[in-house]
C-alpha positions in Angstrom: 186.0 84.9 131.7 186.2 81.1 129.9 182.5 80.1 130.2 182.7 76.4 128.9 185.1 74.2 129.3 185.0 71.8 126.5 182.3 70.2 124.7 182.3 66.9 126.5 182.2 68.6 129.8 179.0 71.4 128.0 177.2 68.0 127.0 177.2 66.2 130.4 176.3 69.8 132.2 173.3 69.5 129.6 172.6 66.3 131.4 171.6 68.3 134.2 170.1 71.5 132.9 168.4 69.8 130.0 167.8 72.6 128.4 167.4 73.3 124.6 170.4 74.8 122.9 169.4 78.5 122.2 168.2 78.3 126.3 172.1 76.7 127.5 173.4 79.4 125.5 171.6 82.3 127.1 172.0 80.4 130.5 175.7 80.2 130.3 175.5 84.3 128.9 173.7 85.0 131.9 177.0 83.9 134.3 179.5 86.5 132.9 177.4 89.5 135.0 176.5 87.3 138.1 179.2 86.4 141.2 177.9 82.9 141.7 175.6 79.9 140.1 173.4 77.5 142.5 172.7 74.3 141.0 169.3 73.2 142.2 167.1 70.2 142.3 163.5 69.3 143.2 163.2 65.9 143.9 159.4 64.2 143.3 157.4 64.0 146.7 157.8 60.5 145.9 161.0 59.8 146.1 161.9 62.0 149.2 162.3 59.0 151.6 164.5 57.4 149.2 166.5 60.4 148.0 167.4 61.1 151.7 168.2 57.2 152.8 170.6 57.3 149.3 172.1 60.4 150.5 172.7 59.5 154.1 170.4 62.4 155.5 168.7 62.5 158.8 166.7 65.3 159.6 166.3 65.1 163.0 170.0 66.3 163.7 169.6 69.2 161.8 168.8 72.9 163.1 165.4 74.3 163.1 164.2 77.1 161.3 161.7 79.4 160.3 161.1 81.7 157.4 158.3 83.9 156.2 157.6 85.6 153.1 156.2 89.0 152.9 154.0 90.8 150.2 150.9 92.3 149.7 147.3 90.8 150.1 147.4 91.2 146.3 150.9 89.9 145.7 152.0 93.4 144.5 156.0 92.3 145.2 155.7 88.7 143.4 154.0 90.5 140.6 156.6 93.1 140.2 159.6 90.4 140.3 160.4 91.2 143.7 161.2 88.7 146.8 161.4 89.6 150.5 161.8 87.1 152.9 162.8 86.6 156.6 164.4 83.9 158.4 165.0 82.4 161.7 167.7 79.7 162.5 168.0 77.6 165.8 171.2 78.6 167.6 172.3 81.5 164.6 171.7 84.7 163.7 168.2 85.4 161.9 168.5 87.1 158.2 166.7 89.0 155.8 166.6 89.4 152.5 165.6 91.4 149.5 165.3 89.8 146.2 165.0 91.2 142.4 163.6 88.0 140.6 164.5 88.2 137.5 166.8 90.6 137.0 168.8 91.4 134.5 172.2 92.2 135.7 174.0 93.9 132.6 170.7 96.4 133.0 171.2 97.0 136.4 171.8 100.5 138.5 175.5 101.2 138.7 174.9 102.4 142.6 173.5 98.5 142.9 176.6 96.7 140.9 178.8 98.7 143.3 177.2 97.3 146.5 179.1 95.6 148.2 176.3 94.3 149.6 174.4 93.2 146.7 175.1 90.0 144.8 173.8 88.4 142.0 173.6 84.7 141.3 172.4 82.7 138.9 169.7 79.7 139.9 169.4 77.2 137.4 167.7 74.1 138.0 166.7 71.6 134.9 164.5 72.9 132.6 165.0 76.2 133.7 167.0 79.3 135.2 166.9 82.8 136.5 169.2 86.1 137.4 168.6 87.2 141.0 169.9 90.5 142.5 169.9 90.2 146.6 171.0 92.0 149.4 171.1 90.1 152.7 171.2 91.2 156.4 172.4 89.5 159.2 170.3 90.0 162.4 170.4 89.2 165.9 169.1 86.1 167.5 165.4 85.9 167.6 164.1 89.1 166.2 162.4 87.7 163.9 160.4 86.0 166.3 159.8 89.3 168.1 158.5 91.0 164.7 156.2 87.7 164.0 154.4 88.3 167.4 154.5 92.4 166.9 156.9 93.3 169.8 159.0 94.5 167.0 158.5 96.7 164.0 159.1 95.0 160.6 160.7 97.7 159.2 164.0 97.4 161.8 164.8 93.8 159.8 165.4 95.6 157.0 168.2 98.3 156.0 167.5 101.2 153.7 169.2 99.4 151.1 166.9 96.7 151.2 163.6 98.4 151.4 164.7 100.8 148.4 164.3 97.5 146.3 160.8 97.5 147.4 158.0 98.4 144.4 157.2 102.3 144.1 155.4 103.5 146.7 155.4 100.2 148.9 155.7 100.4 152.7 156.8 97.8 154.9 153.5 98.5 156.5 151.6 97.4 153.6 153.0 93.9 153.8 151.5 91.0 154.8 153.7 87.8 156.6 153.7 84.5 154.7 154.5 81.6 156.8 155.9 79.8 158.6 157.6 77.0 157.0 159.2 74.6 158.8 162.8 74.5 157.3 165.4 71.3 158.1 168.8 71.4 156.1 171.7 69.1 156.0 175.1 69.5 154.1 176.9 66.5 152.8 179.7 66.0 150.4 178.5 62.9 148.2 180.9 60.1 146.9 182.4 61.4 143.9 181.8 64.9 144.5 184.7 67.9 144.9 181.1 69.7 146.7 178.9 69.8 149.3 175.8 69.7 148.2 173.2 71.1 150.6 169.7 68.7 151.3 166.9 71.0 152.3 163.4 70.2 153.1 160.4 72.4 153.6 157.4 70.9 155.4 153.9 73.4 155.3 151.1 73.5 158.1 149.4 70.9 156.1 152.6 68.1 156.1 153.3 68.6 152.4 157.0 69.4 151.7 159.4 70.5 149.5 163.0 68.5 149.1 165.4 70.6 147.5 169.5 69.6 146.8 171.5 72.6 146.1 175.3 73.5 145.5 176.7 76.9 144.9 179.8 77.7 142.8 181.4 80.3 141.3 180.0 81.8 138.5 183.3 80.7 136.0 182.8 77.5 137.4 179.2 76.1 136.5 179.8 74.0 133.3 182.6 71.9 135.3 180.4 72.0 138.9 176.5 70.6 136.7 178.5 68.1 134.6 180.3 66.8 138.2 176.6 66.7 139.4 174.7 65.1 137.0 177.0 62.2 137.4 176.8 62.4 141.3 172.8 62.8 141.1 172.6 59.8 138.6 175.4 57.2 140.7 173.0 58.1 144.0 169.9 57.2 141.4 168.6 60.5 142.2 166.0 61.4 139.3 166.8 64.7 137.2 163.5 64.6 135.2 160.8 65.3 138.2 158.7 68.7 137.8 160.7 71.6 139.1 159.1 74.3 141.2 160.5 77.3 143.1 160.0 77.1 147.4 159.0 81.0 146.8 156.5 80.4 144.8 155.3 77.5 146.3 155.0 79.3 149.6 153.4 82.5 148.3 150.8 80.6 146.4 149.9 78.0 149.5 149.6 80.6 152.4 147.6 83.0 149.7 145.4 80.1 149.3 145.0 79.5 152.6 144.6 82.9 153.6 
């Protein structure tokens, strides 16, 4: 698998990861055992009215939805690298998911790499990046609604696969749910741009948010896909240098808080 593509196209990627060298290198490593890479990008709370008027975005067209986090009162999952997480979507199918965050996928369980059902992707946002190993489940409409208010069990939202992720010993029954966040997403495909690049904002009880831009490519593909970003970002005068921060983090540590 060709990793970079030439050093012109490596340095204007770098424009977008910002990473030191020794860091780039072990990012662009960490692609030859993943299936996909997701570019991501915090923007400052400050320029989220601006980012989404640049960008064309109106968030009252888009969909609703809801997700929740699950862990322990004590964060046992977060602190073990772990990530569950459940998700409602006006007029679709609710999901669920099971993350290992980070993982390291040349390490992993053969019975895992052969899932069909589990992927792994790298995130990499400036300044930083991460292997994930997931596996998703599609469910039907509105139970996660019905597990929020306890006319379902949690466990049904989750296959066997999923909840064999789970830390030693952990029971769905142990877990605690984390939310909601209100979640509004748009996809548009900026000027420029052979992408669509996915706008995403997450508003808490307390009207703070979180305003997100996101593309996914394949993993062979990420040099070519930041350096085409980068330029996109800095034509739309979007700002790459803002404090970067993870929504699952956030949200763990703001309903633990509040809790």
């Amino acid at each position: 698998m060709q990793l970079v593509q030439d050093p012109a196209t490596k340095a204007d990627a770098q424009q977008f990861w910002q990473l030191p060298g020794r860091e780039l290198d072990r990012l662009l490593a960490s692609t030859r055992h993943a299936d996909r890479v997701e570019l991501k990008l915090v923007v400052p709370a400050n320029a989220h009215e601006a980012t989404c008027t640049s960008l064309g975005v109106d968030f009252s067209r888009a969909s609703a939805r809801k997700v929740y986090f699950l862990d322990t009162a004590d964060l046992k999952l977060k602190r073990h690298g772990v990530v569950a997480r459940i998700r409602s979507v006006e007029d679709r199918a609710d999901d669920s998911v099971v993350k290992l965050r980070p993982c390291a996928a040349d390490d992993l369980p053969a019975r895992l790499r052969r899932s069909k059902r589990f992927g792994v992707e790298v995130d990499a946002m400036p300044g930083q990046f991460v292997c994930t190993g997931a596996i998703a489940r599609r469910l039907g409409k509105n139970d996660v609604r019905k597990a929020v208010r306890g006319e379902r069990p949690l466990r049904a939202l989750f296959s066997k696969e999923q909840l064999a992720l789970l830390p030693g010993r952990t029971r769905i029954g142990d877990l605690s749910i984390f939310g909601p966040v209100d979640v509004r997403r748009e996809k548009i495909l900026p000027q420029g741009a052979d992408f669509r690049l996915a706008v995403e904002r997450w508003t808490y009880p307390d009207g703070s948010s979180i305003l997100e831009l996101s593309t996914r490519c394949a993993a062979r593909a990420a040099v070519p896909v930041a350096a085409q970003l980068a330029s996109v970002l800095r034509a739309y005068e979007i700002d790459l240098t803002g404090e970067q921060q993870t929504k699952t983090h956030t949200t763990l540590s703001y309903f633990h808080c509040a809790g």
